[in-house]
N, C-alpha and C positions, 0 to 999 in steps of 0.2 A: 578220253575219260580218265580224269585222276582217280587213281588207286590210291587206297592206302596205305601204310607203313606194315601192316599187319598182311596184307594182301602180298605185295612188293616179296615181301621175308618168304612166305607160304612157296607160291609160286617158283621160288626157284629149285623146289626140290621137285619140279614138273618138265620133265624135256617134250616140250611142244611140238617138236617131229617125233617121238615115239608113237606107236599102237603100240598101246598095253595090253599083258594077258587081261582077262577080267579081277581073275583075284590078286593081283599087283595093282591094280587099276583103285581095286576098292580099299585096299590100304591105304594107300596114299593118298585119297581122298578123305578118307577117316583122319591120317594124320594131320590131313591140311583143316579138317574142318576147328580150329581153335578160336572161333567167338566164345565169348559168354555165356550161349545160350546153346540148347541142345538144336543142332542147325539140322536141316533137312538134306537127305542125300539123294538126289535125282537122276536119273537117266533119261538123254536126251536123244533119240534117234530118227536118224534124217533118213527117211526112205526115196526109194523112186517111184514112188508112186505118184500120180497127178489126181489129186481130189475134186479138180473137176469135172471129176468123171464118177458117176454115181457107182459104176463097177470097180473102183481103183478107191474107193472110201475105206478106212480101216475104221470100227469102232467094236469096240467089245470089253468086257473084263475078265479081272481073273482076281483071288483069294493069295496074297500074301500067303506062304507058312508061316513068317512070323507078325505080321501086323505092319502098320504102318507107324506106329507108336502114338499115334495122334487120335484122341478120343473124338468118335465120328458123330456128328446128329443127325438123326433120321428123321424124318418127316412122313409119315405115308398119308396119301388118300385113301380112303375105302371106309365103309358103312357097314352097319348092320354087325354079321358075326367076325365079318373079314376085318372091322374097327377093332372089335375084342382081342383077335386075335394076333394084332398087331401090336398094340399094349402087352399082352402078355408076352410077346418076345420081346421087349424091351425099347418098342420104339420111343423115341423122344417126344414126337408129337404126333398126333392122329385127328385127322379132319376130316371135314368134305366141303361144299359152298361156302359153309359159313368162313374158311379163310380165305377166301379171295380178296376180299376188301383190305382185311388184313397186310397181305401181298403186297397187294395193287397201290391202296391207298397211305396205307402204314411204314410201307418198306420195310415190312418185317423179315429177313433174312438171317434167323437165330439155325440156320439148319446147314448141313454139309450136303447130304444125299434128300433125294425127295422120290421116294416109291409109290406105285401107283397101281388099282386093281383095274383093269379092262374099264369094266363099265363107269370108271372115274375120270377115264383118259378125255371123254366132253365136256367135263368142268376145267380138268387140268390145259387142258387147249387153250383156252380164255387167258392161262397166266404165259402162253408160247413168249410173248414178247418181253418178260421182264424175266423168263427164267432160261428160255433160249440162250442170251449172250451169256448169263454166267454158268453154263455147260452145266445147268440144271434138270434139265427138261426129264424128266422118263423116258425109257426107250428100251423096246422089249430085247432089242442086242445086248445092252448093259445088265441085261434078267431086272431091270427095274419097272416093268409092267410083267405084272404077274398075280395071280390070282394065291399063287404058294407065299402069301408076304412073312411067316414065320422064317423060309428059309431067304426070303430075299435078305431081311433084318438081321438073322443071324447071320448071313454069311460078309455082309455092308460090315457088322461089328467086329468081326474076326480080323478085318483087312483088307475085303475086298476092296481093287480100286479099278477105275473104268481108265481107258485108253483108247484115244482116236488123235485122226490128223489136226495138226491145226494148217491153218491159210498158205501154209509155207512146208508143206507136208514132212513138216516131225512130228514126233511124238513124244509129248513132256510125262515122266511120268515118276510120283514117290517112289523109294524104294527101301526108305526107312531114316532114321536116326543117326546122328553121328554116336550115341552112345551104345546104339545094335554093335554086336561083337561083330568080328569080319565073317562069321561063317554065315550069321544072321543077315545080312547084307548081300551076301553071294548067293544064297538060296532065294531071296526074293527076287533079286536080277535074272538069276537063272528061269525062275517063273514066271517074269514078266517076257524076258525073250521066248520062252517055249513057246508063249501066248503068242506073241509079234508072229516070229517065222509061222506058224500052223496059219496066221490068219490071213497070208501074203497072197493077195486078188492073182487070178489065174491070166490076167490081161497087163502086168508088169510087165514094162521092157526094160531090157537093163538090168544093171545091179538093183535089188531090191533094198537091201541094205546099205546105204551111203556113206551115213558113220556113225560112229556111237561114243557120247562124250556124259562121264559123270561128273557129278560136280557138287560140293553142300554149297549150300544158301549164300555163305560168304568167300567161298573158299574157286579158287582156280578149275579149269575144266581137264578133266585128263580122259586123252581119249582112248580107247578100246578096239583092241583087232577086232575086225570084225569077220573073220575068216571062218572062226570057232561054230559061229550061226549064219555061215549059207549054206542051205538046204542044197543040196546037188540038185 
């Protein structure tokens, strides 16, 4: 794969056999992140876990301290008071049946998160296959089936962001802004690891932690000790 000239230059201020501390890790990453544009800073971590094993599945969230910088749309299902109530925390959109079609037919996908109250979860079933693959679905681990949708909304808008394995058991996950200060950056990492290690299946063999590489949008991956976060 040809890199770019911009890439190429970045990059060398990366020694590829290092583990980095975390917060050297996130400097430099900051430093490296110089597009144009305000680039996303990620954490990619490789666990040992085998997802094909419903007991060895991670999926859960957790609330940023500081946000993810990225203004989030919410979508909820739900009716009646629990519709009002939804609105008045600030959701983006609020339905029931009548968007399916929409969904289904329209390919309406103007939304980031999609919340749902229990007794909605029968309608929202019908959309499994178009909102499944784009890691939309509701799901009461993510707190996005919920009956409390004022705090699901609030806390979606604050920062929260969900985390699970993908096919290849990592875990991709924001962790803010290249324009976040480095403290702003280290406390969401921080928070998002608390998350990982506490959520590590009792049936891991092996190192549970494999590696941990961050990286912005255009920018080189620089990888992190991972020593700091194994749980004895």
């Amino acid at each position: 794969m040809k890199r770019g000239k911009r890439y190429v230059e970045v990059a060398k201020n990366v020694d590829r056999a290092t583990l980095y501390d975390a917060a050297d890790a996130v400097t430099l990453v900051k430093k490296n992140a110089v597009a144009k544009f305000d680039e996303t800073i990620e954490a990619h971590i490789r666990t040992g876990c085998d997802g094909r094993h419903a007991e060895q599945q991670i999926r859960g969230a957790v609330v940023l301290p500081h946000g993810t910088g990225k203004k989030v749309r919410v979508l909820v299902f739900a009716k009646g008071d629990k519709a009002d109530e939804a609105r008045a925390a600030g959701a983006d959109f609020v339905g029931a049946e009548e968007l399916i079609p929409k969904i289904q037919n329209d390919n309406w996908f103007e939304f980031d998160v999609v919340v749902a109250t229990p007794d909605m979860m029968g309608v929202v079933g019908r959309l499994g296959r178009v909102l499944g693959p784009k890691g939309l679905m509701p799901n009461p681990k993510a707190g996005t089936v919920t009956m409390d949708v004022t705090k699901a909304v609030n806390d979606i808008k604050a920062g929260k962001i969900e985390y699970r394995l993908d096919k290849a058991n990592i875990i991709h996950v924001p962790i803010g802004k290249a324009s976040f200060t480095e403290d702003q950056l280290s406390d969401n990492f921080q928070a998002i690891m608390g998350a990982i290690v506490k959520a590590k299946p009792a049936t891991v063999k092996g190192a549970y932690l494999k590696s941990i590489v961050l990286s912005s949008t255009m920018g080189p991956g620089v990888k992190v000790s991972t020593s700091k976060f194994i749980a004895g």
